[in-house]
C-alpha positions in Angstrom: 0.0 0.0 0.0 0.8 3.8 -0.1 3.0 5.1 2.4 4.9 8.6 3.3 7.1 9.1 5.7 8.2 12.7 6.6 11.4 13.1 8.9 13.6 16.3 9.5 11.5 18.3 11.4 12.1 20.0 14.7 13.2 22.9 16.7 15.0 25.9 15.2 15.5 29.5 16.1 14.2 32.1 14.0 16.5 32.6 10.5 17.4 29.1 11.2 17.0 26.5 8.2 15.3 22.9 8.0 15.2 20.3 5.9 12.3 18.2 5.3 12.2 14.8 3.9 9.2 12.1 2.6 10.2 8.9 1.7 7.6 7.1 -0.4 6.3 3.6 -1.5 3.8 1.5 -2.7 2.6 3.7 -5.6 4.9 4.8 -9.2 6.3 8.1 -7.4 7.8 9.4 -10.8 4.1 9.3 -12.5 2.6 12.0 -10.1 2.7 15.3 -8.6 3.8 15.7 -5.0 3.0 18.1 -2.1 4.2 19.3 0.8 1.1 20.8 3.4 1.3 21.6 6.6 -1.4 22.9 9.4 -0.3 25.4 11.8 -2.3 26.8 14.8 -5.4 27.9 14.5 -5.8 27.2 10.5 -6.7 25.0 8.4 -4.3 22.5 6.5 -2.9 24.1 3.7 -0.3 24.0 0.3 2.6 24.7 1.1 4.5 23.5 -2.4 4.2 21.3 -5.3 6.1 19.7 -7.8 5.5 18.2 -11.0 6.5 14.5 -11.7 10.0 15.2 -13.6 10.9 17.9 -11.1 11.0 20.8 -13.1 8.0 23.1 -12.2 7.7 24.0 -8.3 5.1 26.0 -6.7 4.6 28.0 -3.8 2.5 29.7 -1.8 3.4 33.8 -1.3 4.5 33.5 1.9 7.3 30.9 1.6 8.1 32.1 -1.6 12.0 32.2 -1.8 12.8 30.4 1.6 11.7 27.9 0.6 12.5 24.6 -1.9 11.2 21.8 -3.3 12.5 19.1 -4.9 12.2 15.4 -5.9 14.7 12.3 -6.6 12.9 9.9 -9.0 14.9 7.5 -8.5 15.1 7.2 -4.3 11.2 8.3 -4.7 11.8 10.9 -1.8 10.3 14.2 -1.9 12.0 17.0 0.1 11.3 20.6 1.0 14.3 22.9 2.4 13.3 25.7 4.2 15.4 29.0 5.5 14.6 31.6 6.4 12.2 30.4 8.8 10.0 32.6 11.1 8.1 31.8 13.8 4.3 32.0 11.7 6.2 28.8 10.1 5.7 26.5 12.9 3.6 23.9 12.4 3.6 20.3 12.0 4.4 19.6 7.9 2.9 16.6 5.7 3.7 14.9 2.9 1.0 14.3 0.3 0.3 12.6 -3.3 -3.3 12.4 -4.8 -3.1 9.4 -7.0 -6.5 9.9 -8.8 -8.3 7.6 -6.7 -7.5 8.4 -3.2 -5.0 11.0 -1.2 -2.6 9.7 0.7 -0.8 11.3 3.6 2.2 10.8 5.7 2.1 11.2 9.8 3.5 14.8 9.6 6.7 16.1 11.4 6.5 18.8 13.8 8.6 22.2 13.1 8.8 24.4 16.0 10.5 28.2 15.0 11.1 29.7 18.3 13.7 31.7 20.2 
């Protein structure tokens, strides 16, 4: 069956950087579009970045816009999202996500704490 698993989270001070990771199996990774979400405080879950299947076209919301990176390794089938720059409104707990035309699948999330 599916399954994500996110690792690399956890706590950095302000300006600090993290690196995210989501190994994947169970589905062909290279054939689909990949996400990173993640639900802080208070809101709802929401897109953080994509990226197409051959790793080419990223996309970001405004506000992590040029701290942040996504990419992909087709052949590991690991997804990853580096992230500097990071303020406190980042904290949150960040998942891994693939919609596979039939069903969504998520990971367990990892917990990033920005704090001083």
């Amino acid at each position: 069956q599916v399954q994500l698993v996110e690792s690399g989270g956890g706590l950095v001070q302000p300006g600090g950087s993290l690196r995210l990771s989501c190994a994947t199996s169970g589905f062909a990774f290279s054939t689909y579009v990949m996400n990173w979400y993640r639900q802080t405080p208070g809101k709802e879950r929401e897109l953080v970045a994509s990226i197409d299947k051959f790793g080419i076209i990223p996309t970001y919301i405004d506000s992590v816009r040029g701290r942040f990176a996504i990419s992909r390794d087709n052949f590991k089938n690991t997804v990853s999202l580096q992230m500097n720059s990071l303020k406190p409104e980042d904290t949150g707990v960040y998942y891994c996500n693939v919609w596979t035309g039939l069903q969504d699948h998520w990971g367990q999330g990892t917990q990033v704490t920005v704090s001083s």
